[in-house]
VOGU-3710 file (C-alpha; in Angstrom, 3 decimals, decimal comma):
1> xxxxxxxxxx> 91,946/171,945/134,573  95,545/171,884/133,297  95,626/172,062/129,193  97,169/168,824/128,297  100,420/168,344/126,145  99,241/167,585/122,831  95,237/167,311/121,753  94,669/165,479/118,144  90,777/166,338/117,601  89,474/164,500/114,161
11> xxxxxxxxxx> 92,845/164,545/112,658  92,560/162,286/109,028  95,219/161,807/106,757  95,174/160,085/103,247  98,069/158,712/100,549  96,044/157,801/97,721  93,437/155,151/98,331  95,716/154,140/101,326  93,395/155,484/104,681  96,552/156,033/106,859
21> xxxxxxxxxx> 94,790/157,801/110,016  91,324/157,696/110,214  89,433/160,460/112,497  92,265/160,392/115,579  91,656/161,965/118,653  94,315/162,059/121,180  95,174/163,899/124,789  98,609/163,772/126,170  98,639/165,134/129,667  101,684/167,124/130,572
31> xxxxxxxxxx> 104,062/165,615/132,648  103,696/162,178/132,101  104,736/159,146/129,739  102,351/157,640/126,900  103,184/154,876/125,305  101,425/154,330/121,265  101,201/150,923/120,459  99,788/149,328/117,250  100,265/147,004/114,548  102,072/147,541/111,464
41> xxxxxxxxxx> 99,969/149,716/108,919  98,056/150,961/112,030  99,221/154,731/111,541  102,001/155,291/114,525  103,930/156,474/112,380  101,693/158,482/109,894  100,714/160,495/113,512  103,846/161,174/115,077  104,739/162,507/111,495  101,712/164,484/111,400
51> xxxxxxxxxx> 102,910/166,011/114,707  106,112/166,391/113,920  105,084/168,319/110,906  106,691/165,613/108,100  103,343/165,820/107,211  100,321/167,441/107,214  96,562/166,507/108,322  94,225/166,185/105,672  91,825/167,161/108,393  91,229/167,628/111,770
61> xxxxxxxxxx> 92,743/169,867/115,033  96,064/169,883/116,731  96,358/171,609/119,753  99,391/172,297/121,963  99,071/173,185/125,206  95,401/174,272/124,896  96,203/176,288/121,753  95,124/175,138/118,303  98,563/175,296/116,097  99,608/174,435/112,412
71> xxxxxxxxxx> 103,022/172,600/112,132  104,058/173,114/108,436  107,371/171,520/108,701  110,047/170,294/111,752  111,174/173,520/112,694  107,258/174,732/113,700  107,133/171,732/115,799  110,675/172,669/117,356  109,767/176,032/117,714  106,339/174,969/119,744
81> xxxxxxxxxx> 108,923/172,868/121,815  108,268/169,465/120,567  111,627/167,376/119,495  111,296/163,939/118,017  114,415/161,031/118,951  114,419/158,550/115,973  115,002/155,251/115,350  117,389/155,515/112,989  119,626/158,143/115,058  119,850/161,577/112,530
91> xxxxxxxxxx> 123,676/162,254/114,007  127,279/162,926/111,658  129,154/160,622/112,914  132,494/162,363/112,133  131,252/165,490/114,079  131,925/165,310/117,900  129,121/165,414/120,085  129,284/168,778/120,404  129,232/169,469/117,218  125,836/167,847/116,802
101> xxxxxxxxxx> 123,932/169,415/119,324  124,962/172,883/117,687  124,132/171,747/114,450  121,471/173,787/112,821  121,439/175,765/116,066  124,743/177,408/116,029  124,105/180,510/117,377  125,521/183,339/115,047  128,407/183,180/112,199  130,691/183,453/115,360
111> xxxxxxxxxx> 130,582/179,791/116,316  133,240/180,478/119,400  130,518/181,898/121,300  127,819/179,681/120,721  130,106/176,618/121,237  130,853/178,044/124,523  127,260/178,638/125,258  126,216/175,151/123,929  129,153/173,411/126,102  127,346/175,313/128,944
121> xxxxxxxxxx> 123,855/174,103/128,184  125,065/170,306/128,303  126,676/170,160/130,999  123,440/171,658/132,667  121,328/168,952/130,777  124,207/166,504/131,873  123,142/167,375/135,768  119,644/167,397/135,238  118,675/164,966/133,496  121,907/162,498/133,990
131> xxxxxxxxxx> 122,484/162,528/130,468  126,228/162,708/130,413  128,489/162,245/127,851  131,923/163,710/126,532  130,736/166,753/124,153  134,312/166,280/123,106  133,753/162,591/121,739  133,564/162,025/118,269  129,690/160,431/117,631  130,956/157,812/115,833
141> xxxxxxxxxx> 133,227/156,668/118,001  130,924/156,288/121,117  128,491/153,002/122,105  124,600/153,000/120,768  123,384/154,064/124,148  125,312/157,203/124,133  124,284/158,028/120,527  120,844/158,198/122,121  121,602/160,166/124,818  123,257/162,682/121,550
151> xxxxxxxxxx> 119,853/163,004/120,276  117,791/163,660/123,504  120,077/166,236/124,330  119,814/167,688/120,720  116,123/168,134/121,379  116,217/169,040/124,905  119,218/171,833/123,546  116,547/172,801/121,037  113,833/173,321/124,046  112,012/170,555/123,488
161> xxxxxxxxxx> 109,260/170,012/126,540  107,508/167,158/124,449  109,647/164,251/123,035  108,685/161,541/120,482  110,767/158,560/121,071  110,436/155,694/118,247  111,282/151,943/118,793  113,951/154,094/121,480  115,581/150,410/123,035  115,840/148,317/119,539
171> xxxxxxxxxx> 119,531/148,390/119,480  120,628/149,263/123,280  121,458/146,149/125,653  118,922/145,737/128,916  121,478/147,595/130,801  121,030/150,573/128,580  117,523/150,200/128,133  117,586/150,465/132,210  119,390/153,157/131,761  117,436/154,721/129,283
181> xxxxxxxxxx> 114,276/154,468/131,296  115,577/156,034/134,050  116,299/159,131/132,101  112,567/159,422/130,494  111,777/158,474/134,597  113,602/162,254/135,189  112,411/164,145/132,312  109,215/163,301/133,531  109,863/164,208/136,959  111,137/167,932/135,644
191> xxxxxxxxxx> 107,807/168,430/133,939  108,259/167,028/130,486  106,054/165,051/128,299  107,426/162,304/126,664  105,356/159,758/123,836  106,603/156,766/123,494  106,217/154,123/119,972  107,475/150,696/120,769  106,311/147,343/119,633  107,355/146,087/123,317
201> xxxxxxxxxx> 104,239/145,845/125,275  106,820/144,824/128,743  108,121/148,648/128,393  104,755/150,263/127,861  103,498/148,124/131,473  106,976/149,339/133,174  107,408/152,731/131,850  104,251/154,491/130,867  101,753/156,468/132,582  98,891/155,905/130,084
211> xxxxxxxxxx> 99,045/153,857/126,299  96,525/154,202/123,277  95,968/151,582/120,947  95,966/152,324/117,193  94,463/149,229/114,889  94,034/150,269/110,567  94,054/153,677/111,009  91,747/154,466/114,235  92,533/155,287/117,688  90,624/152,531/119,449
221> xxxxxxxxxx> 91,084/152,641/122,940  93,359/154,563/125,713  94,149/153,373/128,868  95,760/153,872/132,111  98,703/151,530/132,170  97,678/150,717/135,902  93,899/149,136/134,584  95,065/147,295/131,786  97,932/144,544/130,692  100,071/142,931/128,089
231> xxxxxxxxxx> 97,158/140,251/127,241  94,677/143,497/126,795  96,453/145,247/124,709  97,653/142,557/122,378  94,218/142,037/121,575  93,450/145,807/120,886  96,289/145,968/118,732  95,254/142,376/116,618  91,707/142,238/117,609  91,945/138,671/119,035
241> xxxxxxxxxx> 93,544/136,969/121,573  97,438/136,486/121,289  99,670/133,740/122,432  102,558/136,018/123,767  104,883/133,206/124,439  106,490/130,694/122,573  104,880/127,664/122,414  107,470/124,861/121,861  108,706/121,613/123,454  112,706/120,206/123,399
251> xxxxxxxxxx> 115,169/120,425/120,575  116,051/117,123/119,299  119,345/117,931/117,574  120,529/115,773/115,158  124,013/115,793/112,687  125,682/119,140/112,422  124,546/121,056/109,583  126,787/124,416/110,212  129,686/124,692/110,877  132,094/127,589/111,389
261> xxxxxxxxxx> 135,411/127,170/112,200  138,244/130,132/113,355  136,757/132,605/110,979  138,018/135,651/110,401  137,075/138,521/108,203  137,588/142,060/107,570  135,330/145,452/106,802  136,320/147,775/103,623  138,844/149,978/105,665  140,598/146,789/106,768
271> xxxxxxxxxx> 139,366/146,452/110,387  139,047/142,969/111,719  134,989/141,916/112,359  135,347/138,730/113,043  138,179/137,335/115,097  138,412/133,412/115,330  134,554/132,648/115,366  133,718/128,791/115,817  130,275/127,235/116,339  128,111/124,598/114,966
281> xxxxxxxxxx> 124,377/124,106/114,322  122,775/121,125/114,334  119,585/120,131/112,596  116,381/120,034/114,764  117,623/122,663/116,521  117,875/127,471/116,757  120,988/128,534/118,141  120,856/132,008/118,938  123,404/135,056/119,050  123,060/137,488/121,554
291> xxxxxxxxxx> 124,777/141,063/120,765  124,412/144,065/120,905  124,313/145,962/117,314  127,873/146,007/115,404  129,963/143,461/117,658  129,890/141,431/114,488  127,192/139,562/113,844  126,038/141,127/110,586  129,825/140,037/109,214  129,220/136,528/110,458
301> xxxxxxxxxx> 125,372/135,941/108,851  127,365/137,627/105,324  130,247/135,298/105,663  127,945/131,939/106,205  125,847/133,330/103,279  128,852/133,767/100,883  128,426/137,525/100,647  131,803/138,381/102,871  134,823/136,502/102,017  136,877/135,326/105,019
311> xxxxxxxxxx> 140,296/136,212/105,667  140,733/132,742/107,715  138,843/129,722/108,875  136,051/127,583/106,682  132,231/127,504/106,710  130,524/123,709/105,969  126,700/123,836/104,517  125,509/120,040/105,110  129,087/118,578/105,526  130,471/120,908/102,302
321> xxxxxxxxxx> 132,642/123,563/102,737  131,817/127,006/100,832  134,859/126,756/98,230  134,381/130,477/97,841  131,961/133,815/98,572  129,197/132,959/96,342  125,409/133,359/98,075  123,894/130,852/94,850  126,312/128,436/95,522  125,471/128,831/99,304
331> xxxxxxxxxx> 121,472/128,653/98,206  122,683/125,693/95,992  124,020/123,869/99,210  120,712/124,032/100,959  121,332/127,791/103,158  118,292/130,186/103,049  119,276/133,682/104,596  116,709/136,440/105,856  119,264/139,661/105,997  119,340/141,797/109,076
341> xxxxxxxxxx> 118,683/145,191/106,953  115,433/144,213/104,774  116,047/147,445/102,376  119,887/147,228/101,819  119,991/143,330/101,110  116,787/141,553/101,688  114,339/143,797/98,903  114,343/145,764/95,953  111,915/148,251/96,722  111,067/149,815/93,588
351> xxxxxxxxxx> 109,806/146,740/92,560  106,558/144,980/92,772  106,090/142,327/95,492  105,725/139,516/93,233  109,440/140,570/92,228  110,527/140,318/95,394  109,089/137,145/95,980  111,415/135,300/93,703  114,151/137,378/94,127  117,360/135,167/94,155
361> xxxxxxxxxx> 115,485/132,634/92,805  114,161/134,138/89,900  116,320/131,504/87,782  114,596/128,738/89,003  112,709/126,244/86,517  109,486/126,548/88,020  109,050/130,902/87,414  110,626/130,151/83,721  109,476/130,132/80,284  112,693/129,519/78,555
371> xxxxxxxxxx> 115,068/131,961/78,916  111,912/134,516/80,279  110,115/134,673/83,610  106,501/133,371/83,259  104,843/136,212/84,592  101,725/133,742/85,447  103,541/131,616/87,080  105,212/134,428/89,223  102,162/135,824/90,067  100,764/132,667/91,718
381> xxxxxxxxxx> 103,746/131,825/93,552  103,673/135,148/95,186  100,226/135,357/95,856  100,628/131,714/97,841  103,510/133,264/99,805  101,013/136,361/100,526  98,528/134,213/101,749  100,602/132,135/103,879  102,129/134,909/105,471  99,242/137,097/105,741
391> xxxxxxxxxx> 100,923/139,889/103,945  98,591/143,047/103,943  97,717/144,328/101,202  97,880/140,978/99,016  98,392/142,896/96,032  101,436/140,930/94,017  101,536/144,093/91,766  101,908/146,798/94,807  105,440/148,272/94,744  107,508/146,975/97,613
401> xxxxxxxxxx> 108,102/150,206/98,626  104,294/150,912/99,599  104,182/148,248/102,255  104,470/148,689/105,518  107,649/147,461/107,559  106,001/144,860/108,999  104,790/143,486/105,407  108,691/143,814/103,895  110,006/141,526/106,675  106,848/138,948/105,692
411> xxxxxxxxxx> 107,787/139,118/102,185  111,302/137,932/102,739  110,549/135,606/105,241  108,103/133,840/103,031  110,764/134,170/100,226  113,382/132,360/102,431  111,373/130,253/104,089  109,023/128,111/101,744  112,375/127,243/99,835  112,758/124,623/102,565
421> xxxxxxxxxx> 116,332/125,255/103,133  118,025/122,515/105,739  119,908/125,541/107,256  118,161/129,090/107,755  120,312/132,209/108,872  118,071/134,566/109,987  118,883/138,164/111,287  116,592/140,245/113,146  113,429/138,301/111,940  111,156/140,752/113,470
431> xxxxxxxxxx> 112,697/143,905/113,436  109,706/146,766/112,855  107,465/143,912/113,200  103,692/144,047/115,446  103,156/141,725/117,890  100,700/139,921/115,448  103,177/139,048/113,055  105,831/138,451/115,638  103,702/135,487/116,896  103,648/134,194/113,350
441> xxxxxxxxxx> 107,209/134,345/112,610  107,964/132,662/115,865  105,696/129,915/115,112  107,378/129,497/111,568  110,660/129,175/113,415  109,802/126,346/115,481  107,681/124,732/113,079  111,183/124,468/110,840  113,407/123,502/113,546  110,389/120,698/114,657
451> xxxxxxxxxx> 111,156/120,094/111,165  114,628/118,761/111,648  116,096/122,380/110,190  119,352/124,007/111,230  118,708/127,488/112,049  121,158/130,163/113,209  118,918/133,120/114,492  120,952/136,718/114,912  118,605/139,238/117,214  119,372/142,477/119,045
461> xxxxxxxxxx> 116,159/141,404/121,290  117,429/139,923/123,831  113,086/138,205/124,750  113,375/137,034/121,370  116,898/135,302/121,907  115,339/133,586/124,951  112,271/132,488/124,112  113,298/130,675/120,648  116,971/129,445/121,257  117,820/125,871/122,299
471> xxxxxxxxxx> 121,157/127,406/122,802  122,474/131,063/123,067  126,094/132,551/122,047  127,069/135,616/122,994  129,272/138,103/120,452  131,159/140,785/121,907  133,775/142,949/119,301  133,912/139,892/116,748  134,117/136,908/119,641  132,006/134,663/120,651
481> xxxxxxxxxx> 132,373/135,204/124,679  130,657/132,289/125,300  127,655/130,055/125,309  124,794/129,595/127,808  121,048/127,848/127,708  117,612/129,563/126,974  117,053/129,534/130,961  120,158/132,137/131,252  119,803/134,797/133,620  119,037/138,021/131,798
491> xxxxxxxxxx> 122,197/140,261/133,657  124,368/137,665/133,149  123,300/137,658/129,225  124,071/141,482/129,585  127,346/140,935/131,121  128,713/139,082/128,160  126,919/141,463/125,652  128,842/144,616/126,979  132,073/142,485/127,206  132,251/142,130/130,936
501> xxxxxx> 133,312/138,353/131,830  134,221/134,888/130,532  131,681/132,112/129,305  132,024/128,877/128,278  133,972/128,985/125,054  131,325/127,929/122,598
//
């Protein structure tokens, strides 16, 4: 029999009292696609690290290609041909694509040379694999999807013949995601071995050859994508059954509760984000905004929160306009906002949870004790958010930073949401999140609109924008290209998120 890929034989790994992988074993068969699916805390992550040499085992075997190997560090596990494609993309934008691909591979002192070899070896990957793309383009100048593409072909340049994908279609639009799977569908076909983290259980069905489940810290089943399903492997992952859709009847909108009108509003080096937005929310009801990454909608959710001041046009809060970029007065007029980016605006992640949990309302009568917080009464709160949002551990006095993902985005949700705002902004609610979790957020999101709550719901998943909104706008390059209903056809959607065609003006 053919050696597979990669063989994890009792691999454990520890942080403290924190089990993270618990006795793995694992067998990736060459050639093929496996997907890894889990929940958050499971150890994905904590295992692809392990083989990608980020870390190391505290026990156990990895073997590649039927030999038994030690990967100190990234370059061992480039130099036994594995290369790992990020979520966060590791590129300099400045650089062209070339650029990239050489660097840390250059070749010599003599770059001419190797730049002349490298050009060579992508446009050979280009034909191969269909994985073209200018290597004269600067990185940062070029769409998400072809970022990707940047760092496939930075592994594959590298000689990868096993690639780690993570959470690989979070920010592309279907049509790149298509795309996307395509290429794995010809890497696959040329003999390479590709594993594949995504919290999507859809992809794993349509793109993987086998998926293993992980659940707190164990490997606890593997199957051939052909015997199982979505349902099954929802319950592996949670360890009950799993209502995968979203269980809600008709909006009842009421008075208008948002309101933007011809807003406008620039970035620090003066380029215009958004260019004449209008729309309204009503109470009772979750309008959604389709996009793809960076077309403006993290400007927008800043602008209605009062962190981004507008260059034009008003926002209203409950029939009030915002007199001026101020996110207390915005709290003040009855707005709760869940950022997009949990660690840049959402958290403080060097402090404790129960820190978090008040944070931006930490002024607020109930957590005081004259001018001081009551540290009692801080505690409590927090451990009542914890146990309404079945944040793991529900330790109020862990650092923030310990959590996993998953458990951030709970903490701010439960944050925003118990406030009982009458108009929640809410951007990427379940970014990094398991598919546990996911069906608890949802559920909090129609239990507030039910509510009679104005809700304005910003999501690069494009499943999520369908199965929540009453109604969906599309943003394309800081317009709103227009507006459709949660039964729209998924191309069309698409369409409108790459810029291609005119909708109803919304």
């Amino acid at each position: 029999m053919t050696a597979p890929a990669i063989e994890l034989v009792g691999v454990d790994k520890s942080f403290g009292p924190v089990h993270a992988n618990r006795d793995i074993n694992l067998r990736v068969e060459k050639g093929t696609i496996h997907g890894i699916v889990g929940e958050n805390g499971a150890g994905k992550s904590t295992l692809m690290s392990i083989l990608y040499g980020f870390y190391q085992a505290d026990r156990g075997e990895i073997r590649v290609n039927g030999r038994r190997v030690r990967i100190p560090d990234s370059q061992a596990a480039i130099a036994l041909g594995i290369g790992m494609v990020h979520q966060h993309f590791m590129l300099v934008e400045p650089f062209t694509v070339l650029e990239n691909v050489m660097l840390g591979a250059e070749g010599g002192r003599l770059l001419r040379g190797g730049a002349a070899r490298a050009r060579a070896e992508l446009a050979r990957l280009a034909r191969e694999y269909g994985l073209e793309v200018d290597p004269d383009a600067v990185v940062g100048d070029l769409p998400v999807g072809q970022q990707q593409r940047v760092e496939i072909l930075k592994a594959l340049y590298r000689g990868a013949e096993i690639l780690i994908l993570d959470e690989p279609t979070g920010v592309l639009t279907p049509d790149e995601a298509d795309q996307l799977f395509r290429i794995l569908d010809q890497l696959r076909a040329q003999g390479k071995t590709v594993l594949l983290i995504t919290h999507k259980l859809r992809e794993i069905m349509a793109a993987t050859d086998a998926v293993s489940v992980m659940r707190a810290g164990r490997m606890v089943a593997t199957r051939a994508t052909a015997d199982t399903s979505v349902e099954e492997l929802a319950e592996l992952m949670v360890g009950r059954r799993v209502l995968l859709r979203v269980d809600k009847g008709p909006a009842r909108p009421g008075e208008v509760r948002l309101r933007v009108a011809d807003a406008r509003a620039h970035d620090a080096q003066g380029v215009e984000r958004l260019r004449g937005v209008s729309l309204e929310v009503r109470a009772g009801e979750i309008v959604g905004i389709a996009g793809v990454a960076g077309n403006g909608q993290s400007e927008l959710l800043e602008a209605i929160a009062g962190i981004r001041p507008l260059s034009a046009g008003r926002i209203e809060i409950c029939g009030a306009p915002l007199a001026r970029p101020d996110p207390a007065l915005a709290r003040r007029m009855g707005l709760a906002h869940v950022p997009e980016d949990r660690h840049r605006m959402g958290l403080v992640t060097r402090f404790p949870a129960r820190e978090n949990a008040i944070l931006g309302y930490h002024r607020a009568p109930r957590y005081g004790n004259g001018p001081f917080l009551d540290q009692g009464r801080v505690l409590e709160a927090c451990r009542e958010l914890m146990a309404a949002f079945d944040v793991r551990p529900p330790d109020p006095h862990l650092k923030t930073a310990n959590f996993s993902g998953g458990n951030q985005q709970k903490i701010v949700l439960a944050r925003e949401i118990e406030r009982d705002p009458e108009v929640l902004i809410v951007g990427q609610p379940t970014r990094g999140v398991d598919v546990g979790a996911i069906e608890a957020i949802h559920r909090r999101l129609i239990e507030l609109r039910d509510a009679g709550k104005a809700i304005l719901l910003v999501s690069v998943e494009l499943d999520e924008i369908r199965a929540l909104s009453d109604r969906i706008l599309v943003m394309f390059d800081g317009r709103l290209m227009g507006e459709r209903d949660a039964a729209a056809d998924e191309r069309e959607l698409g369409l409108l998120m790459s810029g291609v065609g005119a909708g109803r003006a919304a």
